[in-house]
Each structure stands twice: as C-alpha cells, then as structure tokens.
N, C-alpha and C positions, 0 to 999 in steps of 0.2 A: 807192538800190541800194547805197552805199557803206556806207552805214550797217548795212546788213545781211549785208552781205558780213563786214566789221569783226566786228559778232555772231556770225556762224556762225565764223567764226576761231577768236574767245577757245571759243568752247561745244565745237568739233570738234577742236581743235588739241591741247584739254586733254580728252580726255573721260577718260581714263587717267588723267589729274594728273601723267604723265610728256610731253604734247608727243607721242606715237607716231602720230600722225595726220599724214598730210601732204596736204595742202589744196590746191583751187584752182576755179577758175571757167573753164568750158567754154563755146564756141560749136559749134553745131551747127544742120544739118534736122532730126536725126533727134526723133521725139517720144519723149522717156523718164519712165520710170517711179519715182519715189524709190527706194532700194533696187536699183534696176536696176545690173548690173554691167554694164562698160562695155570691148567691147573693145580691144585695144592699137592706137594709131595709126600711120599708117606718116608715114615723114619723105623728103623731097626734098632727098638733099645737095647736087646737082649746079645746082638753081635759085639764079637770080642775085636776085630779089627772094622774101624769104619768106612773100609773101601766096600764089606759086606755087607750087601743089600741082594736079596732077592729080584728076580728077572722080572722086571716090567710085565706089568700083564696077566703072570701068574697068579695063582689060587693065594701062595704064600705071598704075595708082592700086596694082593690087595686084603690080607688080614694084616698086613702091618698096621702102626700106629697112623695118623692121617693127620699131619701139620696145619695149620692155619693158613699157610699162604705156599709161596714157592722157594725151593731150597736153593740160595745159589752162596759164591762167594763173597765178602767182604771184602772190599777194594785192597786195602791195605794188605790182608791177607794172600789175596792172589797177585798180588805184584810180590811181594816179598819170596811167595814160591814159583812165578815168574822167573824173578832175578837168579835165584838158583836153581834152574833148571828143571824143576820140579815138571813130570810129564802127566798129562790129563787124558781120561777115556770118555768119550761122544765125538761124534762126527759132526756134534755143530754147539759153535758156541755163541753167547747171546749174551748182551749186558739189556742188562731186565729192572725195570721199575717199578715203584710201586706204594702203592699211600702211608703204611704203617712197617713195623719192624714186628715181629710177633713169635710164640714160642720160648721167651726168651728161659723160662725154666726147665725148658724139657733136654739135658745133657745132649746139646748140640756139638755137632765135629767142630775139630778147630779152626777158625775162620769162617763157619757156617753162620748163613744170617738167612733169616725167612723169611720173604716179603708179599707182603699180603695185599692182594689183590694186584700182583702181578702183570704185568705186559714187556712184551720183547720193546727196547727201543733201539736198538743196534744190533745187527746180526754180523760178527766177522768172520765166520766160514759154517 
C-alpha cells in the first residue's frame, strides 16, 4: 500500500507539471466511486482525544464545526503511521484530490490535511 500511495503522489501531485494538486488518503464506511466528489468534513474542536468525533449523521455530528473541504491524511504522515503499524477505522479507503489545501488554522490532528474540493482518485479497498 505504501508503494502505491508513493506512486499516486509523484502521478497526482504533478499532473499539471506545476504540484497544483493536493493529495491525500481517506478512511471512511462510506463506498465511493472514483471520480466521486466528496463532501466537506466537520471537525470536533472541543474533544480531548482525536479519534473522538461524533456518529456520522447524528444531530451532534452535524452541529460540529464544518471544514472547507475533505479531511484526509498527508502522505508523508500516513506512510510513517503505515510503517509502524498504525491500524485505521473505515471500511474503505480512498487516496483523494483536490485543487487547494485549506483550514490550515483551525488545530488540525496530526498529519490532517484538508482538501478542498475533493474527489476520490484511487479507491484500494
């Protein structure tokens, strides 16, 4: 999976030849479709640990804060918790692109990068 993460990087990151892509790798339930745009995440400033977010869908899920684009990993980030074993919750995971990087003041998790106006470009399970 590293490996191809690494690939979709250099291929998406440059597809311009200027870097205008900003990248990253998504957990989720939801099943998506390559191509698929992806709505914007909400964020839980007031949690003390940040695996705590409230249940998709709920009353509390959609009075969260509401990010600018979609919350996924930073490449670098998720290869490094890759390499050490680090275990992830969604049933599907998506390396996701998208025009701008955004949010960048609002005390993001570690490795969290936002990406605004979002779409699936690789789906690996």
């Amino acid at each position: 999976m590293i490996d191809k993460i690494r690939e979709l990087e250099k291929e998406f990151c440059w597809i311009n030849g200027d870097g205008s892509y900003i990248v990253g790798v998504r957990f989720e339930s939801k099943n998506r479709e390559i191509g698929e745009e992806i709505e914007n995440s909400r964020h839980n400033l007031d949690r003390e640990d940040e695996r705590e977010m409230p249940e998709y869908g709920t009353e509390e899920y959609e009075e969260a804060f509401e990010l600018d684009g979609a919350s996924a990993y930073e490449i670098d980030a998720i290869v490094e918790m890759l390499e050490n074993g680090v275990q992830f919750d969604g049933e599907h995971c998506y390396f996701i692109i998208g025009t701008n990087e955004t949010n960048l003041d609002d005390a993001l998790d570690y490795g969290e990068v936002v990406v605004e106006n979002a779409k699936v470009a690789y789906k690996f399970y």
